[in-house]
C-alpha positions as MATLAB code, in Angstrom:
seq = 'XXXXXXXXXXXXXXXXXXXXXXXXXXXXXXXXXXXXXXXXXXXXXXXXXXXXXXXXXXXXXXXXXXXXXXXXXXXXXXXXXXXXXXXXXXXXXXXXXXXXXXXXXXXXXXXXXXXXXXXXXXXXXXXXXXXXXXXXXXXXXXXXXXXXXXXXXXXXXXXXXXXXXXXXXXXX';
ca = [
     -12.388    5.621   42.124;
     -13.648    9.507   42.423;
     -13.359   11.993   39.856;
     -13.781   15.173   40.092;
     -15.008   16.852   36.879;
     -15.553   20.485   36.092;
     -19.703   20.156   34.122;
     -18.325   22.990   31.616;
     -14.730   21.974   29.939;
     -14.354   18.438   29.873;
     -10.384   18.835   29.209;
      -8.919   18.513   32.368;
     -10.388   16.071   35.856;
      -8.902   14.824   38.636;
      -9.228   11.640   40.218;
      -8.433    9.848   43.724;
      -6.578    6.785   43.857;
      -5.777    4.296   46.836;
      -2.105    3.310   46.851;
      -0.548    0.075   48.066;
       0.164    1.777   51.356;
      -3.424    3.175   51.947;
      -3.041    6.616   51.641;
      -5.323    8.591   48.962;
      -3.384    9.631   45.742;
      -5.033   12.916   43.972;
      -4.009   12.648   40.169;
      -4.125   15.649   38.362;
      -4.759   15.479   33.938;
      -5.107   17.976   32.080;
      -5.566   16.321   28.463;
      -3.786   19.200   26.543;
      -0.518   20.359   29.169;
       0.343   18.656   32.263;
       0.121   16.111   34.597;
       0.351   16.285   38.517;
      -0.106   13.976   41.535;
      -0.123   14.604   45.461;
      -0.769   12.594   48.372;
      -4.085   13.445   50.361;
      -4.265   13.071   54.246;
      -6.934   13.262   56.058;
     -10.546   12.440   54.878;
     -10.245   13.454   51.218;
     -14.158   14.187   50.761;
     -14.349   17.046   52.843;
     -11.248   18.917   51.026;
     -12.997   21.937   49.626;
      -9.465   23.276   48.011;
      -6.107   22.291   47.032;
      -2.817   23.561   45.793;
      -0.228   21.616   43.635;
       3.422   23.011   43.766;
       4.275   23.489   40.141;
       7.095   20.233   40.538;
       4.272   18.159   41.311;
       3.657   18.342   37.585;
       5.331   17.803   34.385;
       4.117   18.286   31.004;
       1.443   16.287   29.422;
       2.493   15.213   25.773;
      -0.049   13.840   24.212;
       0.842   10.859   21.955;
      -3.171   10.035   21.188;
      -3.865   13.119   18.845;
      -2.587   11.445   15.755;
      -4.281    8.309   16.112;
      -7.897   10.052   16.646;
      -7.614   10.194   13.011;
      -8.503    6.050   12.579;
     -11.511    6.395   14.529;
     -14.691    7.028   14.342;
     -18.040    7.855   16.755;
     -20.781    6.469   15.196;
     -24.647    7.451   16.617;
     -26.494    3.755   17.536;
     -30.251    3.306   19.153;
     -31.313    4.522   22.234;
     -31.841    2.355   25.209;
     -33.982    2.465   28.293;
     -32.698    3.339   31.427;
     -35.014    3.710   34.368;
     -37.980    4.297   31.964;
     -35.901    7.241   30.398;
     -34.309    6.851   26.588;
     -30.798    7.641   26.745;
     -28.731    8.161   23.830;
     -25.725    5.615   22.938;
     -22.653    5.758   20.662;
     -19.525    3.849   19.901;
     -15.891    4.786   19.620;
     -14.199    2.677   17.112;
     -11.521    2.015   14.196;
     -12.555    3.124   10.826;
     -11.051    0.020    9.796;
     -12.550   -2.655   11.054;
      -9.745   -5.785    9.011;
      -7.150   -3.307   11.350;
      -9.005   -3.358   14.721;
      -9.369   -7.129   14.244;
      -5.912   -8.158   13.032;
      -4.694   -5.665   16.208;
      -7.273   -6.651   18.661;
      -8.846   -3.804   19.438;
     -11.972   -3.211   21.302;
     -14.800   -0.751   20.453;
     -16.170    1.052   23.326;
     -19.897    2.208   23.562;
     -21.468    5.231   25.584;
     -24.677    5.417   27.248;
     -25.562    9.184   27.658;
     -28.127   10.753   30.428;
     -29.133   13.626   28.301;
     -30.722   15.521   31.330;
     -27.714   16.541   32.327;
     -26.368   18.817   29.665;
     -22.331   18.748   30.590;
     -19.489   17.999   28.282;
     -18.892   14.229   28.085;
     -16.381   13.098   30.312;
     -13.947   10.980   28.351;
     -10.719   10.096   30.847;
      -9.316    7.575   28.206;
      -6.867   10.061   26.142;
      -7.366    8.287   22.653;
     -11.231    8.583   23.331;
     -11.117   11.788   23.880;
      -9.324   13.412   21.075;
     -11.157   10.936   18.738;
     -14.185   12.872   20.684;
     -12.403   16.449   20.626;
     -12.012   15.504   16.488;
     -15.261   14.817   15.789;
     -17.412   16.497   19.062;
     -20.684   14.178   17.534;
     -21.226   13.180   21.307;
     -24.494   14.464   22.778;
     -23.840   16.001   26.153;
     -24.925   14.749   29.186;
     -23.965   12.215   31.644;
     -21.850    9.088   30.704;
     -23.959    6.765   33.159;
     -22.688    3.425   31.250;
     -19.711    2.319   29.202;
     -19.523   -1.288   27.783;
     -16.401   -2.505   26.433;
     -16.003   -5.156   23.470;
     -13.403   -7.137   22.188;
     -12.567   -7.309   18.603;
     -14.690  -10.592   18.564;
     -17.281   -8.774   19.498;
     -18.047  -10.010   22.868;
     -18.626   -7.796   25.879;
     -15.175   -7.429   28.123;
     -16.550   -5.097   30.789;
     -19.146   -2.906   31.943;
     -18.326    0.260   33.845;
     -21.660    1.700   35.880;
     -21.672    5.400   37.567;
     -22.691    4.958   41.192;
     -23.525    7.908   42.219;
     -23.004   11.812   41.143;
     -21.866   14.305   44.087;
     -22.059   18.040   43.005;
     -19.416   19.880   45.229;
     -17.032   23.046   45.059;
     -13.807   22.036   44.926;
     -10.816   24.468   44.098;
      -7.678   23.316   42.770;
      -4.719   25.771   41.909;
      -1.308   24.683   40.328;
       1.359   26.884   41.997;
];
């Protein structure tokens, strides 16, 4: 998957999908108002702009504020990446008897401070418990490791590779 990010407001990103028939899906998210997807022809990579008709959206309601509230960000070590420390945190319930009798995972960050953008945080509840508590150093997410409420690692999500472009995208 691509996203496309803007490095100063974290709040809104799009990212391009491949549907069951092959063609490229653009989804549009702004966390706060409104959603929007279009289908891309051509080569997608070399689109320097795009407009979305305004009924290619509808409005974002965001059902993840109130539960931002039960979480927490907690500050752990730093790790070594490529000979460079990088900062890591976790995202989880304050309650950990609740996240267990739930099932709910914790998630946990690694940060490439030598980048200094806003966090990009696509998961919604992640992002207001982040927009809550904004105790996230900026930079890079380059890692995110995902645990069970057993405690034993689900998944591991890696950034391959970071593209800066210009990219214009207008809602009409």
């Amino acid at each position: 998957m691509s996203y496309y990010i803007n490095s100063r407001d974290n709040s809104y990103y799009a990212d391009i999908r491949n549907d069951s028939n092959k063609r490229n899906q653009l989804y549009f998210k702004d966390q706060d108002k409104l959603t929007g997807r279009v289908t891309l022809d051509g080569d997608y990579k070399k689109l320097s702009s795009l407009v979305i008709p305004k009924n290619f959206t509808h409005p974002y309601d965001n059902i993840y504020e109130k539960k931002a509230k039960k979480y927490v960000i907690e500050n752990l070590n730093d790790t070594i990446i490529n000979n460079k420390s990088c900062p890591r945190v976790i995202f989880k319930m304050n309650n950990a008897q609740q996240a267990n009798k739930n099932k709910l995972s914790c998630h946990i960050f690694v940060i490439d401070t030598s980048t200094p953008i806003q966090p990009f945080i696509a998961h919604p509840t992640l992002f207001n418990i982040w927009n809550l508590h904004k105790n996230v150093p900026k930079g890079l997410i380059i890692e995110k490791q995902v645990y069970n409420n057993d405690g034993k690692l689900s998944y591991v999500e890696k950034l391959k590779k970071v593209t800066p472009i210009n990219f214009h995208l207008l809602i009409k």
